[in-house]
MMTF fields as JSON, N, C-alpha, C and O atoms, coordinates in Angstrom:
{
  "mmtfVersion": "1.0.0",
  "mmtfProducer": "UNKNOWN",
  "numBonds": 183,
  "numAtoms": 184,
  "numGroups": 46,
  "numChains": 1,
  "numModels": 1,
  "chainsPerModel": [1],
  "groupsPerChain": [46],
  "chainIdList": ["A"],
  "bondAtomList": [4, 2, 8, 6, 12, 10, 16, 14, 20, 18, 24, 22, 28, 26, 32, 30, 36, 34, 40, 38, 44, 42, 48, 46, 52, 50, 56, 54, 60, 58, 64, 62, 68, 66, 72, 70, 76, 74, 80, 78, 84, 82, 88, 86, 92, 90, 96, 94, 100, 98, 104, 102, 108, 106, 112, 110, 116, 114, 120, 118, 124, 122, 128, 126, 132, 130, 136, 134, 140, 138, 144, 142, 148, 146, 152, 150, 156, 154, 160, 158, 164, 162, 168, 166, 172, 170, 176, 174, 180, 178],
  "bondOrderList": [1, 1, 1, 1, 1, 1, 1, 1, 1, 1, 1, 1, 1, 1, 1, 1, 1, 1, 1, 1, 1, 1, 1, 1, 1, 1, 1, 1, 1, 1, 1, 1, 1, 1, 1, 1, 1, 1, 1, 1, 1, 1, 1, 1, 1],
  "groupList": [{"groupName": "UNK", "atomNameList": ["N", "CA", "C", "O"], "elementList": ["N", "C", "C", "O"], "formalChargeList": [0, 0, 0, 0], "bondAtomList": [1, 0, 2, 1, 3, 2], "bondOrderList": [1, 1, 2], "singleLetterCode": "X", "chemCompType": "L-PEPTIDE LINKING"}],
  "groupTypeList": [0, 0, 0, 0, 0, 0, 0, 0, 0, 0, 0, 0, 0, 0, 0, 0, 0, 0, 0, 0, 0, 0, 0, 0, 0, 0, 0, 0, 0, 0, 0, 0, 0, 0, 0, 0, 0, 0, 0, 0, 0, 0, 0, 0, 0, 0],
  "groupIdList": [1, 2, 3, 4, 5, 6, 7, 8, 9, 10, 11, 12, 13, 14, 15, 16, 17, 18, 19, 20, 21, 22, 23, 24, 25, 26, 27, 28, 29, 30, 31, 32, 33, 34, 35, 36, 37, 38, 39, 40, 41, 42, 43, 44, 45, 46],
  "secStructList": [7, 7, 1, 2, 2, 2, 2, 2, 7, 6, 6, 7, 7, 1, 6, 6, 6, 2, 2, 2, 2, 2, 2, 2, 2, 2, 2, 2, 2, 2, 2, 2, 2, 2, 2, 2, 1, 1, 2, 2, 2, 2, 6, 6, 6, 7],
  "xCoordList": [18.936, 18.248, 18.237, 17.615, 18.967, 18.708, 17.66, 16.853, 17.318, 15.938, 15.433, 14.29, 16.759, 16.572, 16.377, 15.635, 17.062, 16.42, 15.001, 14.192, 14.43, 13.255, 12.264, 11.368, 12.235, 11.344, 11.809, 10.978, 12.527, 12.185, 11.108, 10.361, 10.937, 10.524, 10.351, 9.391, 11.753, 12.081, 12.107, 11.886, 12.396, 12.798, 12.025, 12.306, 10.64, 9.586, 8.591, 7.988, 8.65, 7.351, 6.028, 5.998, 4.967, 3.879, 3.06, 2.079, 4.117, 3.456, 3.865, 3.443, 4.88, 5.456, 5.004, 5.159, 4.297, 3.743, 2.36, 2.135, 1.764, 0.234, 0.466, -0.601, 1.782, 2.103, 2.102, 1.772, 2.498, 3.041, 1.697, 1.405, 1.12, -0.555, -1.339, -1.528, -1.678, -2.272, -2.098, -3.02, -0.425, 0.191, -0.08, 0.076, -0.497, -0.29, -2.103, -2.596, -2.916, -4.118, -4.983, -5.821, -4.424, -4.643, -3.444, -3.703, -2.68, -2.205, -3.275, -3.407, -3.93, -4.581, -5.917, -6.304, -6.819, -7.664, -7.915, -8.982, -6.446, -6.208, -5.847, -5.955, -5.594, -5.37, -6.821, -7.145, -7.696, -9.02, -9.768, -10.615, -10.007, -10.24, -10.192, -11.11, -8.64, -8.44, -8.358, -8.066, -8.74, -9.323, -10.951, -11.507, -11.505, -12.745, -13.137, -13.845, -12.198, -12.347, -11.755, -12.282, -10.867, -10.281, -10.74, -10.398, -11.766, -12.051, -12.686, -12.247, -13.57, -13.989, -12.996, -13.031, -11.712, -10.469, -9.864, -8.981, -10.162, -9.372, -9.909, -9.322, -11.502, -12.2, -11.98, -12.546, -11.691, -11.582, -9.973, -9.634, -9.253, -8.425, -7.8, -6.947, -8.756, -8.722, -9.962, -10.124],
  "yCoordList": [-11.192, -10.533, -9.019, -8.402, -8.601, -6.68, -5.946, -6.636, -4.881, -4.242, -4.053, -3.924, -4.047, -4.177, -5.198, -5.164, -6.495, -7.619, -7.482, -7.793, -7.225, -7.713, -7.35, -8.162, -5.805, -5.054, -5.136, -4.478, -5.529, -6.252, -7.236, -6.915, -8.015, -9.062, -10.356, -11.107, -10.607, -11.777, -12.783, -13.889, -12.772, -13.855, -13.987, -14.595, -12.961, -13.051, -14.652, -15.252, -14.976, -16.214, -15.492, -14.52, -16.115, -16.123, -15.337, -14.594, -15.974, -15.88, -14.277, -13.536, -14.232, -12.973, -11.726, -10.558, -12.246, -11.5, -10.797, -9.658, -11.761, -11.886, -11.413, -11.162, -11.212, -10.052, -9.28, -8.423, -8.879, -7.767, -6.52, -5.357, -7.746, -7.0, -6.575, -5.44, -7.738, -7.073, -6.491, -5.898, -5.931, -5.451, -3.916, -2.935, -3.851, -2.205, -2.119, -1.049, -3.118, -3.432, -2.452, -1.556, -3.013, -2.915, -1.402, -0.689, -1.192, 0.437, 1.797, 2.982, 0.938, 2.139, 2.026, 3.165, 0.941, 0.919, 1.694, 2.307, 1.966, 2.093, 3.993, 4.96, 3.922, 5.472, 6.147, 7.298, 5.087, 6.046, 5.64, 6.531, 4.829, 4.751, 6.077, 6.683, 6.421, 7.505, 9.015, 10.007, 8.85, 10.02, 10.415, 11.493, 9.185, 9.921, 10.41, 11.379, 9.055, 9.869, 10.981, 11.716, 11.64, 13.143, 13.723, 14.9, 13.464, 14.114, 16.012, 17.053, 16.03, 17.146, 18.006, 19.223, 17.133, 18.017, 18.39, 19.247, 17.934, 18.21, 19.528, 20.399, 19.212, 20.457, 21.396, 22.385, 21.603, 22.777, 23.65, 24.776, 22.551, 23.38, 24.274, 25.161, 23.53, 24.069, 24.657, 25.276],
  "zCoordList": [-1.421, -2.543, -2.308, -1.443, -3.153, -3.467, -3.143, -2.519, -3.284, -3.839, -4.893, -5.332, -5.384, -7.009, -7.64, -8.622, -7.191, -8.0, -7.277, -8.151, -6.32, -5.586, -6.386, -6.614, -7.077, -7.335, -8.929, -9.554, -9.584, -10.674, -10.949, -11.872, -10.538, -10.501, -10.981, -10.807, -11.828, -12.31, -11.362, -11.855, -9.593, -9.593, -8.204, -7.171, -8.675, -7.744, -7.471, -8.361, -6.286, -6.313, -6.793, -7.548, -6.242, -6.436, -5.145, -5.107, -3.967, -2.695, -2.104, -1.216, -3.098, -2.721, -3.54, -3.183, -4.938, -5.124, -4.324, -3.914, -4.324, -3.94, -2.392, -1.833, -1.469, -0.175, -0.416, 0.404, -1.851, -1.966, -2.477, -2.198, -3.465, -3.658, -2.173, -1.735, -1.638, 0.041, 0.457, 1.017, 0.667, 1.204, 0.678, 1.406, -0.651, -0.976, -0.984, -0.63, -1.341, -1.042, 0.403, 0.301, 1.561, 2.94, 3.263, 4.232, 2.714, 2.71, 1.875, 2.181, 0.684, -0.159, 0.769, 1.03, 1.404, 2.606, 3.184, 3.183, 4.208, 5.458, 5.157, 5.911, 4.337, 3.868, 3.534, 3.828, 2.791, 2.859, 3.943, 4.008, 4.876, 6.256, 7.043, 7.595, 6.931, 7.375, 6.969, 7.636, 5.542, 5.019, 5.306, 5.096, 5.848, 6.159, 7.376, 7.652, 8.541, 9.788, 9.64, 10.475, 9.007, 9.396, 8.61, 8.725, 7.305, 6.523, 7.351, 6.862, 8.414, 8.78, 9.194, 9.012, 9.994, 10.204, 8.986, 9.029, 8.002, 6.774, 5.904, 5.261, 6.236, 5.63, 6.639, 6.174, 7.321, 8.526, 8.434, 8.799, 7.787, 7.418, 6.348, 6.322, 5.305, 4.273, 3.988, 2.936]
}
């Protein structure tokens, strides 16, 4: 399977969807997780 058929998603399962949700789920998290621990380094630099 392509990337392109992948990210179409015609000939997506279910299971692969629902990875694919968690998956960006537990990335948007993990990104503000770490926007707050660095948040003071962040204000310090700007």
């Amino acid at each position: 399977m392509d990337m392109d058929e992948f990210l179409e998603g015609e000939s997506l399962t279910g299971q692969q969807a629902i990875l694919i949700f968690f998956a960006f789920l537990l990335l948007v998290i993990l990104a503000g997780i770490l926007l707050v621990i660095f948040s003071d380094t962040f204000q310090a630099i700007v």
